[in-house]
VEXKETI-354311 format. One line per 4 residues: number of its first residue (from 1); their letters; for each residue x, y, z of N, C-alpha, C. Coordinates in steps of 0.02 Angstrom, whole numbers, padded with zeros to 5 digits. Layout:
// residues N
NUM> a> X Y Z X Y Z X Y Z | ...
//
This chain:
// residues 353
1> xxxx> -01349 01154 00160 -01309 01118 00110 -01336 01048 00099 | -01352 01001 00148 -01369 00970 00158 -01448 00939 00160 | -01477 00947 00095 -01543 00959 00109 -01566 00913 00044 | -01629 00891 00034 -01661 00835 -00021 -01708 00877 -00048
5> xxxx> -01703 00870 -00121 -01735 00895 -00155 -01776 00847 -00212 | -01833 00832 -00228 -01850 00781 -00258 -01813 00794 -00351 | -01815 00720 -00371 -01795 00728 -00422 -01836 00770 -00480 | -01894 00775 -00465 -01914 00834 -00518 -01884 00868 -00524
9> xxxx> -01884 00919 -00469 -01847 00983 -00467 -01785 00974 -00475 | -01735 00939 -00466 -01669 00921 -00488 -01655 00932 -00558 | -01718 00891 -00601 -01727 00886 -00670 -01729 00962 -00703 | -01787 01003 -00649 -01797 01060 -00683 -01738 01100 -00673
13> xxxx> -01712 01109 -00618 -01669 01144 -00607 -01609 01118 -00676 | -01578 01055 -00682 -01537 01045 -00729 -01562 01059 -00811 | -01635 01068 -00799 -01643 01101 -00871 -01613 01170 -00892 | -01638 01204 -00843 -01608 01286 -00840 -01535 01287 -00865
17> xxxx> -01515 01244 -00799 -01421 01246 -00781 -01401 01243 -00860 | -01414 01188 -00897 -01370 01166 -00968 -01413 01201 -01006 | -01472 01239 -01024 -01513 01263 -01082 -01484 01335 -01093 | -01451 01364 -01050 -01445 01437 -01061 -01367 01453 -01038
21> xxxx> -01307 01440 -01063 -01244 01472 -01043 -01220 01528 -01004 | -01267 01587 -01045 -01268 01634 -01029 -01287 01661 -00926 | -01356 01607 -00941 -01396 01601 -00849 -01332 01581 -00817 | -01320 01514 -00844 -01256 01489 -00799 -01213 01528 -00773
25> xxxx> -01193 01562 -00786 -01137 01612 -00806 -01160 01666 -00736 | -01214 01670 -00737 -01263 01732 -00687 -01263 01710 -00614 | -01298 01638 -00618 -01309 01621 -00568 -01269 01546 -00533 | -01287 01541 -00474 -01238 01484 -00442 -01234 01431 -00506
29> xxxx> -01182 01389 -00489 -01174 01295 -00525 -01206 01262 -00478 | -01282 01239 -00501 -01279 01210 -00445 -01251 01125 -00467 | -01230 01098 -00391 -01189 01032 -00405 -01240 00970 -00368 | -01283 00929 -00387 -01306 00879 -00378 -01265 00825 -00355
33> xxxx> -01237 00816 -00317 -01170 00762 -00277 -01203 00725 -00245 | -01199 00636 -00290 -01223 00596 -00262 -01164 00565 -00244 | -01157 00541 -00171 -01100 00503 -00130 -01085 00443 -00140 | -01147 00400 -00126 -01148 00332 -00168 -01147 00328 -00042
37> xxxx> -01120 00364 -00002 -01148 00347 00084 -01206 00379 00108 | -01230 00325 00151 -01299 00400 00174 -01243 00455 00202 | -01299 00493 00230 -01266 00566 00285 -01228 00563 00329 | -01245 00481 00376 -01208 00488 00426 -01125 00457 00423
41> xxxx> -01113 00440 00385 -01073 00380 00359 -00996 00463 00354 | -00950 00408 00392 -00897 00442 00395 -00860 00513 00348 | -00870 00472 00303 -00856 00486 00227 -00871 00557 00200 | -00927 00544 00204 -00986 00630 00202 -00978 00662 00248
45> xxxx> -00942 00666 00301 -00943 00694 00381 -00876 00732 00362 | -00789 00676 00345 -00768 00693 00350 -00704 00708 00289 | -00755 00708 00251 -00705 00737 00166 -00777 00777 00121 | -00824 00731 00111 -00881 00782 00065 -00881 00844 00079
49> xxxx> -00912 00842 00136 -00940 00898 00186 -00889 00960 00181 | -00827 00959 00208 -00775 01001 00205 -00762 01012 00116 | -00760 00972 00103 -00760 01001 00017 -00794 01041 00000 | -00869 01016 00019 -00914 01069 -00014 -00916 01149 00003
53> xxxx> -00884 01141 00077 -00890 01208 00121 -00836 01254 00105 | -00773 01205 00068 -00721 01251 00047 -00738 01273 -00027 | -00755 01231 -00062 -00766 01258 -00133 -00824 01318 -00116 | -00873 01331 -00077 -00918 01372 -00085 -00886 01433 -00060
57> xxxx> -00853 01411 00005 -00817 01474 00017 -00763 01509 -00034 | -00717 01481 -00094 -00680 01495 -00122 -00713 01531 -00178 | -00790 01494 -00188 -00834 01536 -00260 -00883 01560 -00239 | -00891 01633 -00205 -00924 01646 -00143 -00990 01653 -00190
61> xxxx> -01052 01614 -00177 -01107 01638 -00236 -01107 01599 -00282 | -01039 01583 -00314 -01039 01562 -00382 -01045 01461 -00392 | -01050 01446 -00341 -01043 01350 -00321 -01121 01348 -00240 | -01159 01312 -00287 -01205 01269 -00233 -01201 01178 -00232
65> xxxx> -01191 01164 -00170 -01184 01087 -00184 -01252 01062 -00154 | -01293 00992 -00174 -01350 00986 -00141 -01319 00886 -00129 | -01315 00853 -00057 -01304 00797 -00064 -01360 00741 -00079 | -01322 00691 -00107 -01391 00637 -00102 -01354 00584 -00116
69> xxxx> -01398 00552 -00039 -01384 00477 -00044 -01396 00423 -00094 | -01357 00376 -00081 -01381 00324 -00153 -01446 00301 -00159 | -01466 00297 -00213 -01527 00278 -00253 -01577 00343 -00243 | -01539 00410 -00220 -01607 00466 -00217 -01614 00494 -00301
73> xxxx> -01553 00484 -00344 -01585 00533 -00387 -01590 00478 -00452 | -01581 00409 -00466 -01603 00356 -00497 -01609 00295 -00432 | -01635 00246 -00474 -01677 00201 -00435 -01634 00140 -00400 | -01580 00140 -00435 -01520 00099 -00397 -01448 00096 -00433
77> xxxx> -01417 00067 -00373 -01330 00100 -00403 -01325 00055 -00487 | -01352 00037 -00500 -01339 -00003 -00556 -01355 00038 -00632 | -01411 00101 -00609 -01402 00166 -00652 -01345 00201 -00641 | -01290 00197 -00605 -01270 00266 -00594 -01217 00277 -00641
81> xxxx> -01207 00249 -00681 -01156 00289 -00730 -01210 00320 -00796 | -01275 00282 -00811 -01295 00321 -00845 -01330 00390 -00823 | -01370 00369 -00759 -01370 00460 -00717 -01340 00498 -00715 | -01263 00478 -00722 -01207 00525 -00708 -01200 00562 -00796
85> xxxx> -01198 00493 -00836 -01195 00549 -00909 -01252 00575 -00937 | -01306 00565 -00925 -01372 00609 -00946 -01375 00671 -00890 | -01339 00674 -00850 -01350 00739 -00794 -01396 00737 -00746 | -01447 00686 -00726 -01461 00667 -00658 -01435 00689 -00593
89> xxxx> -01362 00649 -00588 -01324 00690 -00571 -01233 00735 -00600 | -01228 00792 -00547 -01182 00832 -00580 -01120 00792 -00572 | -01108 00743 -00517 -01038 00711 -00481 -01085 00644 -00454 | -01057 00599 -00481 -01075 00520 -00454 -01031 00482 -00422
93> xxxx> -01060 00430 -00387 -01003 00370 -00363 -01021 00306 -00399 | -00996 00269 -00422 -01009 00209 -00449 -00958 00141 -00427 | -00993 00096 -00422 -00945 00037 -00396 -00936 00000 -00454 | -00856 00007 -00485 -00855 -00035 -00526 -00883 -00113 -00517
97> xxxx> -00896 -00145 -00451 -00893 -00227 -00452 -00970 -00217 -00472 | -01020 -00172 -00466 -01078 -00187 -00482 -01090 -00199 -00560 | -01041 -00168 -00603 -01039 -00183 -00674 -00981 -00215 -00704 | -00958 -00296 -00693 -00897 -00313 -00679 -00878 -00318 -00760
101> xxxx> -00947 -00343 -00812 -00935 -00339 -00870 -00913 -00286 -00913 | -00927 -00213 -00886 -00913 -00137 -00910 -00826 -00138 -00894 | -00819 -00139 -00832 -00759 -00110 -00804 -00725 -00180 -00770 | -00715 -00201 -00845 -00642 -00270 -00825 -00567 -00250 -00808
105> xxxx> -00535 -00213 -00841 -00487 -00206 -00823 -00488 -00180 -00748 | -00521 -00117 -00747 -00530 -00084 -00667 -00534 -00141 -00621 | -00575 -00211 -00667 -00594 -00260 -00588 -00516 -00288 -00554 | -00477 -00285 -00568 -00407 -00282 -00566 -00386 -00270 -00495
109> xxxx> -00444 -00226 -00464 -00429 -00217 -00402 -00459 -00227 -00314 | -00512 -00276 -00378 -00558 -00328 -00325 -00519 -00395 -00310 | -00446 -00396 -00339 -00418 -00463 -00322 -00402 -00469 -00250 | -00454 -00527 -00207 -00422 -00565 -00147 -00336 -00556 -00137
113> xxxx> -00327 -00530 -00092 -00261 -00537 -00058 -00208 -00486 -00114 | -00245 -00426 -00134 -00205 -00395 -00173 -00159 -00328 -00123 | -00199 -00303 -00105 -00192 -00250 -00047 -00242 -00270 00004 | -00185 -00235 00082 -00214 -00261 00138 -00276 -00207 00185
117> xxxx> -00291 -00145 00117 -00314 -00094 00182 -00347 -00038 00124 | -00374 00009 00134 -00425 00070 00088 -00362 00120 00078 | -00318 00118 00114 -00251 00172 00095 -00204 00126 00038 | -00229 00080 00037 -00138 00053 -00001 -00191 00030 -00074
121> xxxx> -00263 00036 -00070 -00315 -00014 -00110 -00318 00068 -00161 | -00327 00131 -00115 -00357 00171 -00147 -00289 00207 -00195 | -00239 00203 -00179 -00180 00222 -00202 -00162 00192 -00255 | -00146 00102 -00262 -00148 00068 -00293 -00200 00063 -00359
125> xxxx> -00268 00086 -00347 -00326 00111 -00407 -00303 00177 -00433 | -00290 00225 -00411 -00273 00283 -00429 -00204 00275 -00481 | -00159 00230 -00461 -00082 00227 -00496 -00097 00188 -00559 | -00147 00120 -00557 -00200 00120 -00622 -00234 00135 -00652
129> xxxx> -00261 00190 -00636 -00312 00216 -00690 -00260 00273 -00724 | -00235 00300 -00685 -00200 00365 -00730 -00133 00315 -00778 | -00109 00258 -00744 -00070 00211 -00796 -00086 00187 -00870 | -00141 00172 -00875 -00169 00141 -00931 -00242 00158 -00951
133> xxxx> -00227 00203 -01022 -00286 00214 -01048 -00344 00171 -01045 | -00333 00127 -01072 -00371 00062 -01080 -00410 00047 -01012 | -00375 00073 -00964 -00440 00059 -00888 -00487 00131 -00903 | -00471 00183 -00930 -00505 00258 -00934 -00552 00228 -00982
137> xxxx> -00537 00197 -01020 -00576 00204 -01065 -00623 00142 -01064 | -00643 00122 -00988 -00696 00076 -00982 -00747 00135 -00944 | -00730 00203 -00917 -00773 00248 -00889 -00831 00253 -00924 | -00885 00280 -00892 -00943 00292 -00940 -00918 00363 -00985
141> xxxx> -00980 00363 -01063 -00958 00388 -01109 -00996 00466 -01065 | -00964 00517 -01081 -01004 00594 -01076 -00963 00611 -00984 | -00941 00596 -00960 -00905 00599 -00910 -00847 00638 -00899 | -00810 00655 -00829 -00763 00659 -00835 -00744 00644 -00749
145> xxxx> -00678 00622 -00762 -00658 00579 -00692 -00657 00629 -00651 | -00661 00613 -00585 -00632 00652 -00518 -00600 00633 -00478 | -00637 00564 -00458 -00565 00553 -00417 -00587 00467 -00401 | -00555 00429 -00341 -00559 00354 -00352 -00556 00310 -00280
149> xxxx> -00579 00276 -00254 -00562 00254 -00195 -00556 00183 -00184 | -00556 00150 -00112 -00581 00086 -00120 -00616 00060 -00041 | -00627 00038 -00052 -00662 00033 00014 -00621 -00011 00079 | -00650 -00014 00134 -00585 -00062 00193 -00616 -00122 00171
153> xxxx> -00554 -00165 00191 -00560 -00257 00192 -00654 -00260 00182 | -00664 -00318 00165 -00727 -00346 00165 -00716 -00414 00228 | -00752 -00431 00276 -00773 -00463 00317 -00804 -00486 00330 | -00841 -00553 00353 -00898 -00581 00371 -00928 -00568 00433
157> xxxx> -00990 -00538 00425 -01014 -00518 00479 -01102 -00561 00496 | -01122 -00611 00549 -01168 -00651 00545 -01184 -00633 00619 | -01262 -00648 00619 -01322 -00663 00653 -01278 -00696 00728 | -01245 -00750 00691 -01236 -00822 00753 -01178 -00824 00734
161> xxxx> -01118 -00855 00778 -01064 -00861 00791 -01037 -00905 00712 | -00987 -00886 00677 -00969 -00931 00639 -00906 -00957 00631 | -00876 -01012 00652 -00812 -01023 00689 -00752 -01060 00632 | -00801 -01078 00566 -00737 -01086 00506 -00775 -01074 00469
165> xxxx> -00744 -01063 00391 -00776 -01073 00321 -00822 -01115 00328 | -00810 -01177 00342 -00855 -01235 00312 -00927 -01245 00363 | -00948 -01166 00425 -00997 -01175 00449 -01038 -01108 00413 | -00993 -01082 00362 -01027 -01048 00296 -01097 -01062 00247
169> xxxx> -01069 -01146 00235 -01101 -01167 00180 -01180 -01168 00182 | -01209 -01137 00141 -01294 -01159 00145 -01315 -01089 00181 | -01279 -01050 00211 -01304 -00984 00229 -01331 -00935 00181 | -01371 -00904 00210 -01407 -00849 00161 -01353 -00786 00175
173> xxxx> -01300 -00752 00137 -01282 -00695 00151 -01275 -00642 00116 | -01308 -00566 00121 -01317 -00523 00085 -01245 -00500 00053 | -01251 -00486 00001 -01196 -00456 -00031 -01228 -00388 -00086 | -01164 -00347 -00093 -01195 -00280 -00151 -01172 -00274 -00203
177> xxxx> -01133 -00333 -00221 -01134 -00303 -00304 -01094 -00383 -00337 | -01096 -00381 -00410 -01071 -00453 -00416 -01011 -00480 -00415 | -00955 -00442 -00411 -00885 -00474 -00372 -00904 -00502 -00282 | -00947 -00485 -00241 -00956 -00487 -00159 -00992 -00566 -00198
181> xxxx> -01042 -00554 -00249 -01105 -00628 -00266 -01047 -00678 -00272 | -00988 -00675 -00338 -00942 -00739 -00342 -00925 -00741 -00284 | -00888 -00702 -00232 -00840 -00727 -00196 -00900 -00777 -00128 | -00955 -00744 -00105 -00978 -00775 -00070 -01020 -00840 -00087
185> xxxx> -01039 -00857 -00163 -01037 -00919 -00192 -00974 -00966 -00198 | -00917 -00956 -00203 -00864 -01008 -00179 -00838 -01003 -00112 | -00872 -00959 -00076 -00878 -00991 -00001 -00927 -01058 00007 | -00983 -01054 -00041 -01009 -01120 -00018 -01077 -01064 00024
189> xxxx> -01100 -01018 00039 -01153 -00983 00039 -01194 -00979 -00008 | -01260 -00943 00001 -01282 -00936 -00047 -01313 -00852 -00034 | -01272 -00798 -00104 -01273 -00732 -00096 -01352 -00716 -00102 | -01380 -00665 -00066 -01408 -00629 -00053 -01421 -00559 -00081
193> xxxx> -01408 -00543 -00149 -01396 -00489 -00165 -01449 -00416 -00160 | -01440 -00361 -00120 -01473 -00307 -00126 -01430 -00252 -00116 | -01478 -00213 -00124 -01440 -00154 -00138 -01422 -00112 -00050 | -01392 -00074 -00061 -01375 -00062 00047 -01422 -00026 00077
197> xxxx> -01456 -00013 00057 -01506 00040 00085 -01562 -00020 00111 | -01567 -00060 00063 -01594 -00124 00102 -01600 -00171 00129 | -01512 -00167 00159 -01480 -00221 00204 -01538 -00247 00256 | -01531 -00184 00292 -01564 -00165 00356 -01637 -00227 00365
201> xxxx> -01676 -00199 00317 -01742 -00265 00319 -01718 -00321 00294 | -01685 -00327 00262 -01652 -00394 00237 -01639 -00435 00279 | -01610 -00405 00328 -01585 -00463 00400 -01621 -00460 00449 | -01655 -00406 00463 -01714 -00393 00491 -01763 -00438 00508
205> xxxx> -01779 -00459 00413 -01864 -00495 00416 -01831 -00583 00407 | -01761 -00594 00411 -01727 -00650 00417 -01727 -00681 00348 | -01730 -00642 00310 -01710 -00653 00223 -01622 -00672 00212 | -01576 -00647 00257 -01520 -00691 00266 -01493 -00677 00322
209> xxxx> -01449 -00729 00345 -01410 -00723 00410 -01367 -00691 00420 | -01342 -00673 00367 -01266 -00597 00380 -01256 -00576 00314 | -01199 -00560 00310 -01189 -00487 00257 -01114 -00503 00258 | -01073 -00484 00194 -01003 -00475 00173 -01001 -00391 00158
213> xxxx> -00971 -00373 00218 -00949 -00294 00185 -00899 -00275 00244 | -00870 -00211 00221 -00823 -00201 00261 -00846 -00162 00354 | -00824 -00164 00401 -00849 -00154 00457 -00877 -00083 00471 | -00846 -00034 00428 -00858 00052 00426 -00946 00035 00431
217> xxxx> -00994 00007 00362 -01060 00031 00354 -01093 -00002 00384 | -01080 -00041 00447 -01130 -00074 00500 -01161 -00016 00553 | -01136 00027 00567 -01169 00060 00593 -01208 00120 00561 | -01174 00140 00501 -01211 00190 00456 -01293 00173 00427
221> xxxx> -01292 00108 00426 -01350 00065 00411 -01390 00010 00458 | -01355 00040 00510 -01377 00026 00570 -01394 -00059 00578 | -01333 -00094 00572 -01344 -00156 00575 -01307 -00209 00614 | -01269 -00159 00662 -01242 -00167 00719 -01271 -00221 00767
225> xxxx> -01347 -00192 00761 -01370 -00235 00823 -01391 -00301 00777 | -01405 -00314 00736 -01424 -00371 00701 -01362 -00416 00682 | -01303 -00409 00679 -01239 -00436 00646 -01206 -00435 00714 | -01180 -00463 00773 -01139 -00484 00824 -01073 -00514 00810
229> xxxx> -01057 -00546 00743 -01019 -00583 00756 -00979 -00581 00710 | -00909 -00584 00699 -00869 -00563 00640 -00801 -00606 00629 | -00807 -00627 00563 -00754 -00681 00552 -00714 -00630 00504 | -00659 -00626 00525 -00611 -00559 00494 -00568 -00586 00431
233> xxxx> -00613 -00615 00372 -00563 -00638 00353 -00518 -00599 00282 | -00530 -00517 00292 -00490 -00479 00243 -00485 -00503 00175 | -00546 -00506 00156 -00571 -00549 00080 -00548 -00493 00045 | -00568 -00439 00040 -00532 -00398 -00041 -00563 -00328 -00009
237> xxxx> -00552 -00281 -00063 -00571 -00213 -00063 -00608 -00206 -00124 | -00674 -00139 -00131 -00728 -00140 -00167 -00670 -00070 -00207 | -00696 -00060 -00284 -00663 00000 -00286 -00735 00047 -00309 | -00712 00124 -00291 -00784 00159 -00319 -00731 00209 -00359
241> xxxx> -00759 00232 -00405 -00748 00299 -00441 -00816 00359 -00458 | -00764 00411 -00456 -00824 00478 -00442 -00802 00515 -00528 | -00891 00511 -00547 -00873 00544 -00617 -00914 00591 -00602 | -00874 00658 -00655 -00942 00707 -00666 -00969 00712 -00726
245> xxxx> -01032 00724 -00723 -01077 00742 -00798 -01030 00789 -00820 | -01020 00775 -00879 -01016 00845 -00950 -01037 00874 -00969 | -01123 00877 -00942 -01191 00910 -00955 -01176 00966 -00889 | -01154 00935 -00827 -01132 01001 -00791 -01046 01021 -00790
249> xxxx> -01008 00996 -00799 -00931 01001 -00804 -00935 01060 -00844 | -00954 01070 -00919 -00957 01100 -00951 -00974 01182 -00938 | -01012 01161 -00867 -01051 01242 -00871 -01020 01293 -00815 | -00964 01235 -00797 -00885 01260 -00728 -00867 01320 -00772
253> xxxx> -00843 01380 -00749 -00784 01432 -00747 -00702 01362 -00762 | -00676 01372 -00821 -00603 01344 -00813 -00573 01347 -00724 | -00573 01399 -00662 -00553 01388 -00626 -00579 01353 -00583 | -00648 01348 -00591 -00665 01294 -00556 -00668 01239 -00592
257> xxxx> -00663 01217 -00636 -00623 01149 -00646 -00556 01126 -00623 | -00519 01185 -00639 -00460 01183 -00604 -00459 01141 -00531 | -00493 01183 -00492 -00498 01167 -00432 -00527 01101 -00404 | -00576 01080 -00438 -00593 01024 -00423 -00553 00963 -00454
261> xxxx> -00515 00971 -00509 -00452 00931 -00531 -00390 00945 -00484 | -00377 00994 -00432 -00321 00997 -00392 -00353 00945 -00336 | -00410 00977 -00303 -00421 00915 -00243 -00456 00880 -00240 | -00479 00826 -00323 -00487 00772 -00316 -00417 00740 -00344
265> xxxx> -00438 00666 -00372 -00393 00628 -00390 -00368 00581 -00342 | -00304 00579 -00323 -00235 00534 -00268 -00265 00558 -00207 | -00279 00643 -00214 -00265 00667 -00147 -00335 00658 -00111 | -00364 00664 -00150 -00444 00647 -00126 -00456 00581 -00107
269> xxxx> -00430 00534 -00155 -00427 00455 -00137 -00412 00437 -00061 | -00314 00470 -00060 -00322 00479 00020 -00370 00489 00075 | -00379 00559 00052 -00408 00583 00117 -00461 00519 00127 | -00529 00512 00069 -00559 00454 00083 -00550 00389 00125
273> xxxx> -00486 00377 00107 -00452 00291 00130 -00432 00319 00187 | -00413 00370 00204 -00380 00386 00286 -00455 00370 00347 | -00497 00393 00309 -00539 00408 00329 -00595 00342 00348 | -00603 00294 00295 -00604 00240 00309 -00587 00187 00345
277> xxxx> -00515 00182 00329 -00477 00142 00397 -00496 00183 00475 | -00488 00243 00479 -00499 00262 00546 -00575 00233 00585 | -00598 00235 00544 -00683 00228 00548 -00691 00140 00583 | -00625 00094 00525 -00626 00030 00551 -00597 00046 00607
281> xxxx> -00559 00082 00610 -00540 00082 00704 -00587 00070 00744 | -00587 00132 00738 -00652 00161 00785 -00727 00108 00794 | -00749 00070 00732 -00802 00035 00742 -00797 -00034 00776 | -00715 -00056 00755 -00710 -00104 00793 -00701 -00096 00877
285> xxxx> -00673 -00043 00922 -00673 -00035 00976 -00748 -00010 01015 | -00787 00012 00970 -00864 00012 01000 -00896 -00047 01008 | -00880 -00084 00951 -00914 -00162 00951 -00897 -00197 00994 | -00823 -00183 01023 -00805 -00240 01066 -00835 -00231 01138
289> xxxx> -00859 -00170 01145 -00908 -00140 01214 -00964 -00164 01200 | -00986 -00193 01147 -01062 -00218 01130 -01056 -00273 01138 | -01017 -00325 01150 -01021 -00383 01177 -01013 -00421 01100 | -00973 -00398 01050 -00968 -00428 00977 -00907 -00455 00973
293> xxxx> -00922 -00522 00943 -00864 -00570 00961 -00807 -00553 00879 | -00750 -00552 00864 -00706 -00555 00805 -00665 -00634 00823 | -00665 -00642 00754 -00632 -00715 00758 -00619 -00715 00704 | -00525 -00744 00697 -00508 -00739 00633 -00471 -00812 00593
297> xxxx> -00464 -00818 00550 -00468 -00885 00480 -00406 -00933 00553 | -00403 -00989 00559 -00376 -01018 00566 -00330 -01067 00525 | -00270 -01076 00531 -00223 -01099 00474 -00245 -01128 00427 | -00314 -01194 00445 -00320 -01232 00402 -00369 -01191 00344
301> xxxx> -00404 -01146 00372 -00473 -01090 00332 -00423 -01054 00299 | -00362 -01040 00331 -00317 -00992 00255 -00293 -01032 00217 | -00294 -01091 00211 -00265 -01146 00165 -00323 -01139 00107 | -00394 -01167 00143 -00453 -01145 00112 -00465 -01091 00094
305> xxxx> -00467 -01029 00111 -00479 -00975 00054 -00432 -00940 00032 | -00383 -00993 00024 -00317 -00961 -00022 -00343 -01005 -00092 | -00387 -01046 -00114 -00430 -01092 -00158 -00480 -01030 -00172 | -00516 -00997 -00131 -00553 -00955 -00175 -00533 -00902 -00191
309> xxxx> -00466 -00880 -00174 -00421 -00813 -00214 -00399 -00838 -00248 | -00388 -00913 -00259 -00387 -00916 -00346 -00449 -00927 -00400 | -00475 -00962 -00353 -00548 -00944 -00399 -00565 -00861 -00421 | -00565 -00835 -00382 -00585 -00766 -00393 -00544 -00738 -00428
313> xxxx> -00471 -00736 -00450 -00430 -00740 -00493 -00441 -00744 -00555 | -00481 -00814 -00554 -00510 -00850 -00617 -00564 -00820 -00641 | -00605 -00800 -00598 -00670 -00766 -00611 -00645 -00695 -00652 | -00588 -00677 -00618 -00589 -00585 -00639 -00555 -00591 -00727
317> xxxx> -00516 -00656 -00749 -00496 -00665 -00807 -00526 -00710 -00844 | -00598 -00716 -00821 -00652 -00737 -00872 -00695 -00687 -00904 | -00696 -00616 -00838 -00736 -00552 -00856 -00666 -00529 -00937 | -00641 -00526 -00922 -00585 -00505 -00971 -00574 -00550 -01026
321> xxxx> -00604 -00568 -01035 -00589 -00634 -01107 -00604 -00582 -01146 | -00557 -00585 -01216 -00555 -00547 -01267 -00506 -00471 -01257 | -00495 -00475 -01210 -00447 -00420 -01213 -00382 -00448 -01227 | -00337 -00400 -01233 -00267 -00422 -01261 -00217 -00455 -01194
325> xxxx> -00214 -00510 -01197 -00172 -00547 -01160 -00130 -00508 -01133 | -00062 -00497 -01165 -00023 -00446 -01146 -00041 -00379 -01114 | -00102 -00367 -01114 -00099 -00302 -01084 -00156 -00332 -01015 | -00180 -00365 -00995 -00193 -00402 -00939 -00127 -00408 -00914
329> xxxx> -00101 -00440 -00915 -00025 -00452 -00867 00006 -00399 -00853 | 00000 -00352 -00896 00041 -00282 -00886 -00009 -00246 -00832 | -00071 -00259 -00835 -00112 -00210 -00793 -00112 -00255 -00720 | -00094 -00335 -00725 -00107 -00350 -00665 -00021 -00349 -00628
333> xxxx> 00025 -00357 -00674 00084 -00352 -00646 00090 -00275 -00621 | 00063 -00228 -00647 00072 -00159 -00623 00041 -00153 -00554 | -00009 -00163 -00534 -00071 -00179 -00496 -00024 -00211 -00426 | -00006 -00263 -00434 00035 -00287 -00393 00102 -00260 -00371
337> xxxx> 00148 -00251 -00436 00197 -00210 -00417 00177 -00127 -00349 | 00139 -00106 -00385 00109 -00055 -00335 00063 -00051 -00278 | 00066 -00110 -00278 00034 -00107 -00207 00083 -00147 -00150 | 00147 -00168 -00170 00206 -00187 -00148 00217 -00127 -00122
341> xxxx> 00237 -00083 -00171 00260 -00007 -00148 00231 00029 -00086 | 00159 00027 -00113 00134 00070 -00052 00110 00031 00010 | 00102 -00039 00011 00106 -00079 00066 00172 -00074 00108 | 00224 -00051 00086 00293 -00062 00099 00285 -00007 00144
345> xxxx> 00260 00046 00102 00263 00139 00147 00214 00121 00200 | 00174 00090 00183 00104 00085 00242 00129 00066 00309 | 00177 00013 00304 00203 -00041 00343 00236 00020 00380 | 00285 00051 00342 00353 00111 00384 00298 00159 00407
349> xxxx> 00240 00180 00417 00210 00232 00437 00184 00278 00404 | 00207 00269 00328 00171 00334 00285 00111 00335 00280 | 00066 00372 00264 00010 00402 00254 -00052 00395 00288 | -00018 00374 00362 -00057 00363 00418 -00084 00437 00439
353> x> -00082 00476 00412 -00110 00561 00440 -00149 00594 00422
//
């Protein structure tokens, strides 16, 4: 299932798939599923993987899935919504913050201090996008949705001990997409931007001293041993959405559309975000056997980056200039309202399972 196939053959194979209805019809779908995690990365272990194994088992013959990590079947995440609608690939992941100018309204849910966690972040995206057309209709064109997530807290993770904000300033730190670039420029850093696959040499060859991302992909990208030290300061959540080509959607049996519209969406979001937070569990109690120090904002540093959640505020309703006033407030008052809600359930125990 699990296997790389170069993009030629991807290409050829998707010539066949969409040129002949009839073939389709004969032989497997095959599904090109790019994750947007490598292989080892929780995520793919413990929601892809079982997906793929149930849908194949349910269309015995009739569903092949092939995975691929980001940047295998275009050259970086910053193609991937047009990969996804030319048919590159059959199912994509895309980070809205990498295209903050495309998907303004969606950025709605990169706000600092909006939700505290990937269960209440990924729920809260999901209760917006199906709310308001107007966020659907920032998706790429030839698409069709599947489902939506968000990623855990973002954190500072450095080389050398960093004991407030203001021993931030003048640091080189990698970031992946341009909501992580603003926020770690009004820290008073200076962002680092690459893509994740090339974290790894990035800190490596001492091109910067740490990285802003959430604690899950330090070990997936193996950067554990290079990053020791972690200032927890629960800066925001990334959101991703999973589209599929219409070049392959199209060539589904109605029941398997069906099916992949029953367990993606909310419920998929879940499983994702469950899956996530556990992962922050879990990575933070290995680290602390590695001799990795956590240290978190001290009163006067939350005084201070309660100044750049409004900046970043400011930033997300400068991407939005020209849209209709009124319907900004409605999307950010909704946004908020709902993540009250499910912060509230989070708090009583729900959807901890």
């Amino acid at each position: 299932m699990f296997h790389r196939i170069r993009s030629l053959l991807a290409a050829a194979a998707l010539g066949v798939l969409v040129s002949s209805p009839a073939a389709a019809a004969e032989k497997p779908v095959d599904i090109f599923f790019m994750g947007g995690y490598v292989e080892e990365h929780p995520v793919v272990n413990s929601v892809w993987k079982p997906f793929f194994e149930a849908s194949e088992k349910k269309f015995a013959g009739k569903i092949k899935f092939s995975y691929y990590a980001e940047n295998m079947l275009y050259s970086n995440q910053a193609e991937a919504g047009q990969g996804i609608s030319d048919g590159r690939a059959s199912f994509g992941a895309i980070r809205p913050a990498v295209h903050p100018e495309e998907f303004r309204l969606l950025g709605v849910i990169n706000i600092p201090g909006l939700v505290p966690n990937a269960v209440v972040g990924s729920l809260v995206m999901a209760d917006v996008i199906e709310k308001f057309p107007a966020v659907r209709a920032e998706f790429p064109k030839g698409t069709e949705h599947f489902t939506s997530w968000t990623s855990a807290s973002y954190q500072m993770h450095t080389k050398e001990p960093v004991l407030s904000l203001s021993e931030l300033q003048g640091r080189n730190i990698v970031v992946w997409d341009a909501v992580s670039h603003a926020m770690v420029r009004e820290l008073g850093a200076t962002p680092v931007r690459v893509s994740p696959p090339d974290t790894y040499w990035t800190l490596q060859r001492g091109l910067a001293e740490g990285i802003m991302c959430p604690l899950a992909p330090l070990n997936s990208y193996r950067l554990s041993g290079l990053v020791k030290h972690h200032l927890m300061l629960d800066a925001m959540v990334q959101g991703f959405i999973m589209e599929a080509s219409l070049k392959h959607w199209k060539t589904m049996p109605k029941a398997m559309q069906k099916w992949f519209k029953d367990k993606g969406g909310a419920n998929m979001a879940l499983n994702i975000a469950q899956t996530l937070e556990e992962r922050v569990q879990a990575e933070t109690a290995v680290l602390e056997t590695m001799e990795h120090s956590f240290r978190k904002l001290s009163d006067a540093d939350k005084a201070e980056f309660d100044k750049v959640k409004a900046a970043m505020v400011a930033n997300w309703k400068e991407y939005c200039e020209g849209i209709d006033p009124a319907l900004l407030d409605k999307v950010l008052a909704y946004a908020h309202e709902r993540a009250a809600f499910h912060a509230k359930a989070w708090d009583a125990g729900k959807y901890r399972d």
